[in-house]
N, C-alpha and C positions, 0 to 999 in steps of 0.2 A: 504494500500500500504506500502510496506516495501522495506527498502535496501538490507535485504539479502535476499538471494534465497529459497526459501519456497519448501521441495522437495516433488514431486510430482510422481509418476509411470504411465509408460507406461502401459497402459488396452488393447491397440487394433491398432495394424500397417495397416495400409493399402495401398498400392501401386496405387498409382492413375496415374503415368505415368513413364518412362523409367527414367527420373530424381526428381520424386515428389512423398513423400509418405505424408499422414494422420495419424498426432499421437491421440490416445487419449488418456488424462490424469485424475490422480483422485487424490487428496490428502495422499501422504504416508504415514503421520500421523493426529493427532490432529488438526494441524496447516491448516490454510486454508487460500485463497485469497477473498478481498471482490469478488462482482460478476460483472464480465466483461458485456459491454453492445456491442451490434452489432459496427464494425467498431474498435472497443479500441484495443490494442496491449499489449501481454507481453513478458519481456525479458527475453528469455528462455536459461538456463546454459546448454551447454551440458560439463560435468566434467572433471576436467582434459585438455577439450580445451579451452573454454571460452563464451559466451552469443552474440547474436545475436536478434536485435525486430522480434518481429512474430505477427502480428492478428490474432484473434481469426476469423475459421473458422464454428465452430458451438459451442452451449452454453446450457449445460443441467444442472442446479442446479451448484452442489460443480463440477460438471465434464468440462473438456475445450477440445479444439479440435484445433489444430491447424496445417496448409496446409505446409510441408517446401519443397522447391527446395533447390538442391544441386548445389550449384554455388563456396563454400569456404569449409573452414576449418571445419569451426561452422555447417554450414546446413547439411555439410557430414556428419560429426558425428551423426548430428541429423538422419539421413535421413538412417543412421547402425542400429540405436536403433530396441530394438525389444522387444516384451512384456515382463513384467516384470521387466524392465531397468527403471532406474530414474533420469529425469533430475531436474534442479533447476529453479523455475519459479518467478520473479520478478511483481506485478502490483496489479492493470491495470493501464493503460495508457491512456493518450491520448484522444484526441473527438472522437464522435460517429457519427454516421448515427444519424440524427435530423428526427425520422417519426414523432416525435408530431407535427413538422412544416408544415405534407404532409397530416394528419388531413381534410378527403372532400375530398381529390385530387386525380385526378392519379397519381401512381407511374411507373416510369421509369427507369429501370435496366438496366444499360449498363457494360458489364465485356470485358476488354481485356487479354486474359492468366491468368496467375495465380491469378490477378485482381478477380477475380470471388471468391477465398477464404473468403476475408474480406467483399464479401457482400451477398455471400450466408445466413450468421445470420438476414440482412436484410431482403431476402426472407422470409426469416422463417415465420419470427417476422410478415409479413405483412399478410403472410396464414393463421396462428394462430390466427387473426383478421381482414380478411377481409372488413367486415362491416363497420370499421373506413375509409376506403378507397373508389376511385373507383377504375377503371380498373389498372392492374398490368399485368406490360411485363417485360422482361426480356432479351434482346439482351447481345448474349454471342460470342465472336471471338476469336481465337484461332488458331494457327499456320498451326496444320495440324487436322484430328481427334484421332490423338494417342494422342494428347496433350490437349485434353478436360478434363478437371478438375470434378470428381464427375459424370460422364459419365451417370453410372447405374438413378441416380439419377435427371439429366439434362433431359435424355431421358420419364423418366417418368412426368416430367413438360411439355412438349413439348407435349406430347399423350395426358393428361390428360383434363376433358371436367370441368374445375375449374379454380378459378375467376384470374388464372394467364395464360396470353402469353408467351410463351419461343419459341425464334429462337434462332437459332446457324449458325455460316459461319465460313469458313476455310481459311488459306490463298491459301496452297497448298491440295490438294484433295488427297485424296489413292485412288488404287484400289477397287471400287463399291460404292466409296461414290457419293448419291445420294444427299446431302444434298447443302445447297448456299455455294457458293466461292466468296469472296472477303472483302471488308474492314467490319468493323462492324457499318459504319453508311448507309451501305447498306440497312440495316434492317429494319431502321427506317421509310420506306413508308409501310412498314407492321404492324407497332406495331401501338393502340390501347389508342391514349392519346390525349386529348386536350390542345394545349400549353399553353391558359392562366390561365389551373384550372389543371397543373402540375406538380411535383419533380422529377425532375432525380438525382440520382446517377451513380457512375460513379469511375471506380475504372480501372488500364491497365499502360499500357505502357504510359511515357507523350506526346509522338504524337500522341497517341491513343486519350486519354483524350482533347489534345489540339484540336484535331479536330472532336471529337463529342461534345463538348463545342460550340466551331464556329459555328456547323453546327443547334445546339438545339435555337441559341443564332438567326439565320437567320429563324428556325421556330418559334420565337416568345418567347419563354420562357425567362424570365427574369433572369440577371449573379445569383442574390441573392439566386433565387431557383433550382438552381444548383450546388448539394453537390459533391465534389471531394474529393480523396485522394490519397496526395502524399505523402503514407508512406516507398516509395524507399528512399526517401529522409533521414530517421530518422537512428539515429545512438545509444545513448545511454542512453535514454528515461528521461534524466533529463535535460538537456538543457545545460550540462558546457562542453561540449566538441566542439562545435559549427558547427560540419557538415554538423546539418541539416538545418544550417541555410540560411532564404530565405530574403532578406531584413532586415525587422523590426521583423519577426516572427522565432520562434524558431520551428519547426514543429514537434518536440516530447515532447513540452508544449505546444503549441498550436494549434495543430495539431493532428493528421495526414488530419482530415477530417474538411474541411474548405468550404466556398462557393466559385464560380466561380468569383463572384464581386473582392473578395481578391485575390484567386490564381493568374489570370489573371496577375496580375501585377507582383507578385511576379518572376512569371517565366520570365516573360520580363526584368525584374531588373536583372534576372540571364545572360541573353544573352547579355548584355552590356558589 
């Protein structure tokens, strides 16, 4: 991990929704970052404008991949870039998705919107080794379906007769969607887990998260074994600038991805 920005080139843009594309990047030189682990984040330079956190949304050796929406200055720019172009990448960062802890168990994937980027390497990670696990689901919610993140690829987890469940629900429906409408803890009478010998993760909006926490926490699953992240929170991935902070915790040092036993309060201390 370094302070300065380590520059990296764009390989492969891809438009994943009317405001979200997929970079992929690869080392412009020599110089390379240690290796990001599912859930970790880097702080990525776009030049000229300035840096903004991003998790990594997929992870192939020296190569990173990361999800950005265009909400600012920083993501815009990101979100112009086109192959070729190179930005500046700071890390890694941050906690990770704990699957040593989920070791025997089932896994439980829950994504709210762009939520789904930083746990998609989770997925992976878990297909790649099935064996270590048992059953794996996937519940993904999302606005509308122009707003599904990774679509081509969502859709093939869903079809597929392999050791993972994947649903998806919309808030609002298009024309000919056939698929579920409504919240994404809808899903969870259909997924495929026993609560006492389970891990959820858990990544979305914080009412999102607040209330499939609740709702996991009333099926029986213990706060501990309920991995969250609230890496909306994070600001400038070293901890002196203070924004991200939640109580006692710094959430781009100790953080992003924490259990639901800690978040729980944390976010409570916030509403006071």
């Amino acid at each position: 991990m370094t302070g300065i920005p380590v520059p990296y080139q764009v390989t492969r843009v891809r438009r994943e929704t009317a405001d979200t594309v997929t970079l992929t990047l690869v080392p412009a030189g020599l110089e390379t970052l240690a290796p990001f682990a599912p859930g970790q984040f880097a702080m990525v330079y776009a030049f000229g404008v300035g840096e903004i956190p991003v998790s990594v949304s997929h992870i192939a050796g020296h190569e990173v991949t990361h999800t950005v929406r265009s909400v600012g200055a920083v993501s815009a720019a990101l979100c112009a870039l086109r192959q070729g172009a190179q930005v500046g990448l700071r890390g890694p960062f941050g906690t990770g998705w704990d699957l040593d802890r989920a070791m025997g168990q089932d896994l439980l994937v829950i994504a709210g919107g762009i939520g789904l980027a930083p746990l998609r390497p989770l997925v992976l990670a878990a297909q790649a080794d099935p064996h270590r696990y048992g059953r794996q689901s996937l519940l993904a919610g999302t606005r509308t379906p122009d707003d599904l993140l990774y679509a081509r690829q969502v859709h093939a987890w869903a079809t597929a007769r392999g050791p993972l469940y994947c649903a998806v629900t919309v808030d609002r429906p298009s024309p000919g969607w056939r698929g579920r409408v409504g919240v994404v803890t809808a899903l969870l009478n259909g997924a495929r887990f026993e609560p006492e010998n389970t891990t959820a993760f858990i990544c979305g909006p914080e009412v999102m998260i607040r209330a499939t926490a609740r709702d996991l926490l009333q099926r029986g699953l213990p706060a501990e074994r309920i991995q969250v992240s609230l890496e909306r929170n994070m600001r400038c991935a070293t901890g002196h600038c203070g924004h991200c902070q939640l109580g006692g915790v710094l959430m781009c040092r100790d953080g992003p991805v924490i259990g639901w036993d800690t978040a729980e309060s944390l976010l409570l201390v916030r509403e006071l």
